[in-house]
C-alpha positions as CSV (number, residue, x, y, z in Angstrom):
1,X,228.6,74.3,179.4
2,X,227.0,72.6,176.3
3,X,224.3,70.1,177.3
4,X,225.6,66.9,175.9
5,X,229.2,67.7,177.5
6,X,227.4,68.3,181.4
7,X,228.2,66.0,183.9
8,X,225.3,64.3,185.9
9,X,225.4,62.4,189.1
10,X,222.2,61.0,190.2
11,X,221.4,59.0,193.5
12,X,218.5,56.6,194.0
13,X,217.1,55.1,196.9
14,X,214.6,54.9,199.9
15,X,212.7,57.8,201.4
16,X,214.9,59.8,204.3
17,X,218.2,57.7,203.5
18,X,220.5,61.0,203.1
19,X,220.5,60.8,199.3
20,X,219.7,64.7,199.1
21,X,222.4,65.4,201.8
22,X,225.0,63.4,200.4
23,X,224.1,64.8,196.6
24,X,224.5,68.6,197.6
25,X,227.5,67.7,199.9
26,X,229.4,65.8,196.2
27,X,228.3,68.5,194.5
28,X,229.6,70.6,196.4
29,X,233.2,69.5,196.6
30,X,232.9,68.6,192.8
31,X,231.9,72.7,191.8
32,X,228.6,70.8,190.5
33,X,225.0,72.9,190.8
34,X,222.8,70.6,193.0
35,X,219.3,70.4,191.5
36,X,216.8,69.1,194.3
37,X,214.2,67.0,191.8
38,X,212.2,66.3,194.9
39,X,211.6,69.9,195.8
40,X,209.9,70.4,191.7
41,X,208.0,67.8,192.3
42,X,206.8,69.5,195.7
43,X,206.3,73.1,194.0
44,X,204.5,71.3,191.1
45,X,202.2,70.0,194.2
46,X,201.5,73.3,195.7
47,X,201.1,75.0,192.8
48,X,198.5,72.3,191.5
49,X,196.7,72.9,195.0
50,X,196.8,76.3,194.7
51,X,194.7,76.3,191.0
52,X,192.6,73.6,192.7
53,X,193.7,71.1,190.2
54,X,193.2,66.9,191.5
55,X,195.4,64.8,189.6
56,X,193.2,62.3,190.0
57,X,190.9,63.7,187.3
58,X,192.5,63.3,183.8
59,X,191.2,66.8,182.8
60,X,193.5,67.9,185.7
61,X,196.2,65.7,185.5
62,X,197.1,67.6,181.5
63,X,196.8,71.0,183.1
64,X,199.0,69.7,185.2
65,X,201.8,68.4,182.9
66,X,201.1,71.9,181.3
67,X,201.5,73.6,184.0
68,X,204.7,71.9,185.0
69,X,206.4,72.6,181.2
70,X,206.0,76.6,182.3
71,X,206.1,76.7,186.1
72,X,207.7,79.7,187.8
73,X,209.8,78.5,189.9
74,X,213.6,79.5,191.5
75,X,216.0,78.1,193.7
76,X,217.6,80.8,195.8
77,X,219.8,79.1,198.6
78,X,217.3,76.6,200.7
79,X,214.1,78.9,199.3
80,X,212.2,77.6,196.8
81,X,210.2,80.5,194.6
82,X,206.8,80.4,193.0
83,X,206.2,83.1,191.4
84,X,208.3,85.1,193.7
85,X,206.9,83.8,196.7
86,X,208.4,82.0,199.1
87,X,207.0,78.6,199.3
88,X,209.7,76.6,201.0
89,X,207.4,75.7,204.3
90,X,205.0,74.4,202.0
């Protein structure tokens, strides 16, 4: 599907108020992928942690950002992949 032509759906509101349940539950009976932006923003997080990298510090924060642009990451089901490694519980 070309870019400009994709449909998105997105769903804002509070912490723990169901958005990511009802979002995978519409895109599910719409045939839609369900892209879980909160779980990137987790892997970025561990990953981060795991090079010892405070985003507090603005040396850190751009390896960050470049780390983010290249990050190995996969969605398989409810397991989220780092490199090939399971980091879901984290």
């Amino acid at each position: 599907m070309n870019r400009s032509t994709c449909p998105v759906i997105a769903i804002d509101g509070p912490t723990a108020s169901g958005k990511g349940t009802v979002a995978a539950l519409v895109a599910a009976e719409l045939g839609f992928h369900y892209l879980d932006s909160g779980a990137i923003y987790r892997v970025l997080a561990v990953a981060a942690a795991r090079q010892g990298l405070n985003p507090e510090n603005q040396v850190n924060l751009q390896q960050i950002i470049a780390m983010a642009a290249n990050l190995p990451v996969q969605f398989q089901g409810d397991k989220v992949l780092l490199n090939g490694h399971d980091v879901s519980e984290a």
